[in-house]
C-alpha angles and dihedrals in degrees: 000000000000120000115255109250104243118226126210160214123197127196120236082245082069098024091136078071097071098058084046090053092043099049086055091057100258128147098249119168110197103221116206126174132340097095141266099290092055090049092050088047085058106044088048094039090049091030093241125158114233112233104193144133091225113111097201097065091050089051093053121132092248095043091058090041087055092235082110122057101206118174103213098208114192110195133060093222101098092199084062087041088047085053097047099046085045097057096032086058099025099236115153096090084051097059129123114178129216098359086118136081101240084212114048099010090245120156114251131242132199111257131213114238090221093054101054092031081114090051112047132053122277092233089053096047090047090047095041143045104175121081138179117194133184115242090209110047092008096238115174117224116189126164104253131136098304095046088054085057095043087052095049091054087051104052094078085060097044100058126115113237110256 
């Protein structure tokens, strides 16, 4: 029986999670501003876990009822936070990375080279030939240099356990 793919909430204490998530392919929703009580109606409304550094989110009512799922992170290095929200919720089988936008958490579609040639560099549409683009903001994704590295910093998150 396959795992359940976790979505989340982050807190804009944590908010470097959200593009990591992101980048390994995870449903992860950036909340800014409208209080803790909205962010909390969401997460429980969409069935999100809340990832934060804020104590006071982890003590509500619904978190220590269980009704809430809240990830309390303790550190402001968000490699060292990455690494704690992958082994608390055993992620790294479940991870698919780059199928969704790093800016706006979209899921990605293919894209046809013919159709985005306006929109991305010559050099890149005479080096590449596969394209991911973004149906909401139209970002364009390719696998170019900085996608090698990113894929390089992510492969220590994206690894079954032995």
């Amino acid at each position: 029986m396959a795992q359940e793919r976790p979505k989340f909430i982050v807190d804009e204490n944590v908010g470097k999670l959200a593009r990591w998530l992101r980048m390994l392919g995870f449903d992860a929703v950036f909340f800014e501003g409208g209080g803790d009580s909205k962010m909390v109606a969401t997460a429980v409304a969409e069935n999100r876990i809340i990832l934060t550094r804020d104590t006071e989110v982890s003590q509500r009512r619904l978190a220590r009822l269980g009704k809430l799922k809240v990830l309390l992170l303790h550190t402001e290095n968000a490699e060292i936070q990455m690494d704690a929200v992958i082994k608390t919720f055993n992620l790294g089988c479940l991870a698919q990375p780059f199928t969704r936008c790093l800016e706006d958490n979209t899921p990605l579609m293919s894209a046809d080279k013919e159709e985005i040639m306006a929109i991305i560099p010559p050099h890149i549409a005479q080096t590449q030939n596969y394209f991911m683009q973004c149906p909401q903001c139209r970002r364009v994704y390719w696998k170019g240099t900085h996608w090698e590295a990113m894929i390089k910093r992510l492969a220590k998150f994206s690894r079954c356990p032995e």
